[in-house]
C-alpha angles and dihedrals in degrees: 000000000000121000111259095181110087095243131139101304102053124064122263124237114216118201115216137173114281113273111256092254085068105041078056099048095047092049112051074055086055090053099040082048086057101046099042083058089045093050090045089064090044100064096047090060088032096049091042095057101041080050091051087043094057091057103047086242098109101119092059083058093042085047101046089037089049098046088044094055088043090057104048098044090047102048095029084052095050091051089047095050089046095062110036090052091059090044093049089044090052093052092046091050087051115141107245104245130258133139102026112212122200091263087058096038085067105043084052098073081057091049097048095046084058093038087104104032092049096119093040090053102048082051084052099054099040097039075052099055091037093057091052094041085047094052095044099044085047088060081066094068093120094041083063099051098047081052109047097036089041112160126196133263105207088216129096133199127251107242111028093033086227126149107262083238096072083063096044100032121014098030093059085057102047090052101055089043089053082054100052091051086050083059097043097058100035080057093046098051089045089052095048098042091052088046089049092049102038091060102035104271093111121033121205103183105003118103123254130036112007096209135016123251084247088052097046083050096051097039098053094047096058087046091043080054088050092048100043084051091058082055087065092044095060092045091059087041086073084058097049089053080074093068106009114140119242132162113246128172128304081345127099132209092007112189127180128066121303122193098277083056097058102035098036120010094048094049089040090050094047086051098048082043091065089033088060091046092054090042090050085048092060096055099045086059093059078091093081102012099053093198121103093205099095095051095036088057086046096048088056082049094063105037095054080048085059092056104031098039098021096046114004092051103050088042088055088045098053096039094049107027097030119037095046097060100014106158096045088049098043097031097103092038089059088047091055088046091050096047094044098048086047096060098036093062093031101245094125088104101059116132123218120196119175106239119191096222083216121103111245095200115083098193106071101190091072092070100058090089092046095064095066089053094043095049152014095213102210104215095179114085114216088196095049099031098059086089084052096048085046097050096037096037108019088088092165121045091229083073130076146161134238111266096239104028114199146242119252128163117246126186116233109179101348094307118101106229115193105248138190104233119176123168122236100235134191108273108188083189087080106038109125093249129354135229144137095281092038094046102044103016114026099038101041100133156047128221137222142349117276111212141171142157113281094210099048158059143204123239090268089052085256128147109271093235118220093182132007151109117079119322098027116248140172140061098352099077138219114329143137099283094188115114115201086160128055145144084250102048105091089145133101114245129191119198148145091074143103088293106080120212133233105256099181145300130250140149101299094049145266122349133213145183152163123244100247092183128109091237132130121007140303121266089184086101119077092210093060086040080055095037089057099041085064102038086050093036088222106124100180081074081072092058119019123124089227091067103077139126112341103011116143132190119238119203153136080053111167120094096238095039088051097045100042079051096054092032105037094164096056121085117223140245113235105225118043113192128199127237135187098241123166095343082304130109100224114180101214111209118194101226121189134210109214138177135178100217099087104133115226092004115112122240120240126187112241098213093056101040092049097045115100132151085293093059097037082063099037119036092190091066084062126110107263094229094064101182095015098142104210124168096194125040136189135187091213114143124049114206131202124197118189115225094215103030099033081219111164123217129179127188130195103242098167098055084183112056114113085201093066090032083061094052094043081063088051095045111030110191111019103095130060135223126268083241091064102065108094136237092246092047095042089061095064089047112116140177104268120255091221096059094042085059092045090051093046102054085052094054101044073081108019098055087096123088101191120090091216099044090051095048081039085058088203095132098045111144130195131204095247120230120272102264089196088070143037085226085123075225134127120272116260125235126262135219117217146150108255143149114217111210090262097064138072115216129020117275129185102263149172122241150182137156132231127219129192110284089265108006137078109223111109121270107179142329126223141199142184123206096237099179100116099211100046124102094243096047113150093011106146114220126180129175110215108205121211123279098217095066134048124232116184112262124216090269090048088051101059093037079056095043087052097038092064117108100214087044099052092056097055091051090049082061105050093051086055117132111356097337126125129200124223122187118214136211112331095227122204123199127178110227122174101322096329146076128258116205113189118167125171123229119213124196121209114187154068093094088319113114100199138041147293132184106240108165134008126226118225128185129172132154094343089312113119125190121192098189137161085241144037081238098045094057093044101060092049092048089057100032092246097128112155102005107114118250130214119296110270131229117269114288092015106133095176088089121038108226109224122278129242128249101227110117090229097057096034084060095049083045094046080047092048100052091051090047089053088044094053088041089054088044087057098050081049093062091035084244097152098180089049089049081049093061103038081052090053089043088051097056097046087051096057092040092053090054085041094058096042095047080053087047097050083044082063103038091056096242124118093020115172081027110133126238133277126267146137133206083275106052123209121276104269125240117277093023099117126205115256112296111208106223117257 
């Protein structure tokens, strides 16, 4: 066996120090190590503010860096400061040593290893505690602002008479200064009394005094300052009662005082507050008196104070005074909570009208013509079609739509129609092949505005297209159709420089072009090529060929990403929605300002108040602040975002929010005035959808106006589920154009329905005029229905709608073979006394991947339809089959104009009709190529009646006879066949 021992017979290793080769070596890695940290946090702050540079936006990023550094020096200083004096003060108040006991013989060998680092270690600790105290004080940045720029109210709360900005803006301060100053001193006291013991003056063991008179004095004064702190503690306790947060009832997140409060928590608190006074007082007089008896006694005091006065009180109060006789004892405490909710959300304007939910007029058919004055039903589903405007628009697989498109207001002819827009964005997901070129420099946009008439359908059950194809053509006009920005473009681009970008594909080949706007940042500068390299972690952004004169660097691209950076005090609409506004696609984003501090309003938690059976499906259309707890909410900032430019423009909407009012102090500049925004841009303003969900779920409670008949919950209402799905989720708002009984013209509104808190007959339904520039705008109607009948809920309707036997069948049918039915909005509508339900089924199937609209639910006054067409439903809803209705718009296929009596053209039409029976046979039979042809048959048929009514126009004959047309008009012009996607 070989020695492993290293003895005699075997060599010795001897361990020197490195050669200098090494220790050079290993330190120049040390230093590159060191400075590759430094540099990496570098590029983060470089790369932030040549990003908020870029967007005109840099002092938000100077003001929130400076206040954040303020901040942390100050209060990192002052804890610091804090401890190291105490330390320092223990040690100088050291007992000179004598007699060592055992217990100090031992703490000497720990005195004697930091003999020499004493100072280094004092620096240490504190530098330690101040970095902690700095960070977390830093965090507070907002805290400061509200408090400093603080505006008014004008409101004050019921019991303390106080401005409501003390609440929202003072309170929030105080507190976190109050809880500075608790860690201060707990530190403190932790610091000395090591230092004490650590050095004699406390004994922990040894026998004699336990502590010197100069460490009994320490000591109680920094507990006397934590004391006299919880004094002031109680006394801003009385405040928080004001907005403190307790369960009640059927309420949630109640905040505000209830009786106990009044009548045993603010005296309680009043009386621990001078019993804390006197305590801190005690202490402080251990100076001189050198004994802790007194405050010991004084600190017991106290605390059996806490728990006799603070908790057993108030439980016998509640249990003897209040729940024998609650709703007399809590009665003017709900009327101040209602009051002040209502105004917080701005729902103190509601109006409520009783409405009977039963039509007054016997004769039905005399309604037929008020429906198209009532409503503009919309037919086409944003949240069903966007398959459809994929599979018919898409025309190239890099581009895509949003999953759920939206709802806007154009003008045709002088007349605004509701339409279904959605943009066709950039979708890496579908570029040929991807790399890193490809990826960031070659597919960096997307091309064109989508648009179609919200209250109609082509022949094939197809939206009735007001602009598409690409380019994009149509109503819309001439404007910039490039889209750099986009809810689906979460990617870096680089572009403007030697590597030229896919601008789109037609007939004639492939398109490029160059960005020519001033977006994004330079690349020209090696160190922000460097900088990014190392933000992105991407390095081949430092050296690649592509990056030359004139390249600039997109990102932070979506709407909602771009506005909460430059606006980081603002809470953000979920859903941000595009407009053709100036020749520009501008995507407008609905943006809050919130706060929690509301006193006597009750909290409510944004995620959950704003999810419905959209959310639940697509987590982008979710507020941003998931769990943020406010208590008052505004609208009051209207953003823009340009699709080409990314330039970000906020305007101040709510001139009167103290809230935003507050901000605009702390950022001066940043936010323009109401009279900014301009005519073209105001008529795509609408009332949010967020904010409408948030004041719903409120008033599903606080619609009531009665103390007792709130504590009583007897008029408790619920959302109701969404009937279309299975999601288990509320059912989302609608816009539509609509007329209540109070008004007078239609006018683009939001709107939901209530149902009973655990039934599904109908309760109410509600509106808001969301047209921004109208007179009315954000007026909040609902109609109550009466509680001794029963009128059918959503949920009852489409039971209804699936329990008919007739109907059943047709939608058997139509499920027949590989098809699937999806049933659109569920549309309500108040007429003359009643509700109209009207709700579009869509049929995907047969070797089509997206969906058709195929029938038209229609409900009214226990009457149901199930008809091919709006108009068809309607009439036999209102028994007004075969009597000709009013001319429609152009495109709308829901009403047949009136034929023609030229030969020529009574034969096409003959031909037509047969051609539209055979087609409905086939979808019937689920026979989708001879649906095909019948729809080609169909087509031929109305063109040829189409051309000869033209002819006999030109010929002079037939002249004041109307034009052609047969149930099933004509495909309108700039509605395309399906295009299969490349």
């Amino acid at each position: 066996m070989p020695d492993r021992g290293g003895g005699p017979s075997g060599p010795r290793i001897r361990v020197g120090r490195p050669s200098r080769r090494v220790r050079t070596l290993l330190m120049t890695l040390g230093v590159l190590a060191a400075l590759g940290m430094v540099f990496t946090m570098f590029a983060g702050f470089w790369t932030d503010w040549l990003w908020y540079r870029s967007v005109n936006y840099s002092s938000v990023f100077t003001t929130t860096l400076w206040t954040k550094i303020g901040l942390f020096f100050v209060f990192g200083l002052l804890m610091a400061l804090a401890v190291g004096f105490n330390i320092w003060l223990a040690h100088r108040l050291r007992p000179p040593l004598s007699a060592m006991s055992m217990e100090q013989q031992n703490l000497d060998r720990y005195r004697m290893s930091i003999a020499p680092y004493k100072k280094w270690l004092l620096l240490g600790i504190t530098a330690l505690v101040g970095l902690i105290a700095g960070a977390s004080a830093s965090g507070q940045w907002r805290t400061w602002l509200m408090w400093v720029n603080g505006v008014a109210f004008g409101q004050k709360d019921p019991q303390f008479k106080l401005d409501v900005s003390f609440y929202a803006f003072d309170l929030p301060w105080y507190r976190f200064l109050l809880g500075f100053g608790f860690a201060a001193a707990i530190l403190s006291v932790i610091a000395a009394a090591l230092t004490h013991y650590l050095y004699g003056g406390l004994r922990v063991t040894s026998p004699g005094a336990r502590a010197t008179a100069a460490a009994t004095g320490h000591l109680s004064v920094l507990i006397g300052i934590f004391v006299a702190l919880k004094a002031v503690a109680y006394w801003l306790d009385r405040y928080g009662l004001a907005v403190k947060s307790s369960d009640f009832r059927a309420t949630d997140n109640w905040t505000g005082l209830r009786y106990v409060d009044a009548n045993a928590y603010l005296p309680a608190k009043t009386i621990l507050f001078c019993i804390a006074v006197i305590c801190a007082l005690l202490f402080f007089a251990t100076i001189w008196r050198r004994t802790w008896q007194l405050p010991v006694i004084g600190f017991g005091l106290m605390v059996l104070s806490a728990i006799l006065i603070g908790g057993l009180y108030p439980a016998i109060v509640q249990k003897f005074q209040v729940q024998p006789n609650e709703q007399a004892k809590e009665a003017p405490y709900v009327e101040k909570n209602l009051e002040a909710t209502r105004k917080a959300y701005g729902i103190d304007g509601t109006k409520v009208t009783d409405y009977s939910g039963t039509s007054k007029t016997e004769d039905k058919t005399t309604l037929r013509d008020d429906v198209g004055s009532t409503a503009s039903i919309r037919i086409m589903d944003p949240n069903i079609v966007s398959p459809t405007f994929q599979q018919l628009q898409q025309i190239r697989n890099y581009y895509a739509f949003p999953n759920n498109l939206d709802v806007d207001r154009y003008a045709k002819d002088g007349k605004e129609q509701d339409t279904v827009i959605g943009l066709r964005e950039l979708n890496l997901a579908g570029i040929p092949k991807k790399n890193w070129i490809n990826n960031h420099f070659r597919y960096t946009h997307g091309f064109g505005v989508v648009a179609a008439q919200g209250t109609s359908a082509d022949a094939q059950g197809r939206p009735n297209f007001t602009e598409s194809d690409l380019p994009s053509e149509g109503d819309l006009g001439t404007y910039e159709q490039r889209i750099y920005y986009g809810e689906k473009t979460d990617t870096y681009s680089i572009v403007g420089g030697p590597q030229k970008e896919i601008d789109y594909s037609d007939d004639n080949g492939e398109k490029t072009t160059s960005y020519k706007g001033d977006s994004g940042v330079n690349l020209s500068n090696p160190v922000n090529r460097a900088a990014y390299a190392v933000a992105f972690g991407e390095p081949q952004i430092l050296y690649s060929g592509a990056i030359g004169e004139g390249s600039r660097i997109l990102y932070n691209r979506t709407p909602k990403e771009r506005v909460e950076a430059v606006a980081p005090w603002l809470t953000i609409d979920g859903d941000a929605y595009p407009a053709v506004v100036n020749g520009r696609i501008q995507w407008i984003v609905d943006a809050y300002t919130t706060t929690n501090g509301y006193p006597y309003s009750s909290r409510t938690t944004l995620g959950d108040t704003t999810a419905d059976s959209l959310t639940a499906a697509n987590t982008n259309r979710a507020v941003v602040a998931q769990q943020n707890q406010v208590n008052y909410i505004r609208n009051s900032v209207k953003a823009t975002v340009d699709a080409y430019t990314g330039e970000v423009k906020l305007y101040q909407w709510d001139t009167k929010d103290p809230v935003l009012k507050t901000w605009m102090k702390a950022f001066p500049d940043t936010v323009q005035p109401k009279g900014d925004i301009s005519k073209d841009l105001m008529d795509h303003l609408r009332y949010p959808q967020d904010l409408f969900k948030v004041q719903r779920e409120l008033l599903t409670r606080y619609h009531v106006r009665d103390a007792t008949t709130f504590l009583s919950g007897s008029e408790v209402w619920q959302v109701p589920d969404d009937p279309t799905n299975r999601s288990g989720n509320a059912v989302p708002p609608y816009y539509l154009s609509m007329k209540m009984p109070d008004q007078k013209a239609q006018s683009f509104s939001l709107t939901t329905t209530f149902t009973p808190n655990g039934r599904d007959n109908l309760s109410a339904f509600m509106a808001v005029d969301a047209e921004a520039g109208a007179s009315d705008y954000g007026k909040i109607r609902i109609l109550k229905l009466p509680t001794n009948t029963t009128v059918n809920g959503p949920k009852q309707v489409q039971s209804q709608f699936n329990s008919q036997e007739e109907i059943a069948e047709s939608i058997r049918l139509l499920r027949g073979g590989d098809s699937e039915v999806e049933y659109g909005n569920l549309l309500t509508v108040p007429l003359d006394g009643g509700l109209l339900y009207v709700e579009p089924v869509y049929v995907r199937g047969g070797g089509l991947k997206y969906p058709l609209l195929r029938k038209v639910l229609v409900t009214y006054g226990g009457q149901t339809a199930f008809e091919n067409t709006l108009d068809e439903a309607l009439n036999k809803i209102f028994g007004t089959e075969g009597q000709a209705p009013e001319p429609p718009d152009e495109g709308d296929t829901t009403t047949p104009p009136p034929t023609s009596d030229n030969p020529t053209v009574q034969q096409a039409l003959e031909d037509a009709q047969k051609a539209f029976d055979a087609g409905q046979e086939a979808l019937k039979d689920n026979d989708w190529e001879a649906y095909g042809r019948a729809q080609k048959d169909l087509e031929d048929a109305l063109q040829r009646a189409e051309d000869a009514q033209a002819q006999a126009g030109r010929g002079g004959a037939g002249g004041g006879e109307s034009k052609p047309s047969a149930s099933p008009s004509p495909k309108p012009s700039g509605s395309p066949s399906p295009k299969p996607s490349s």
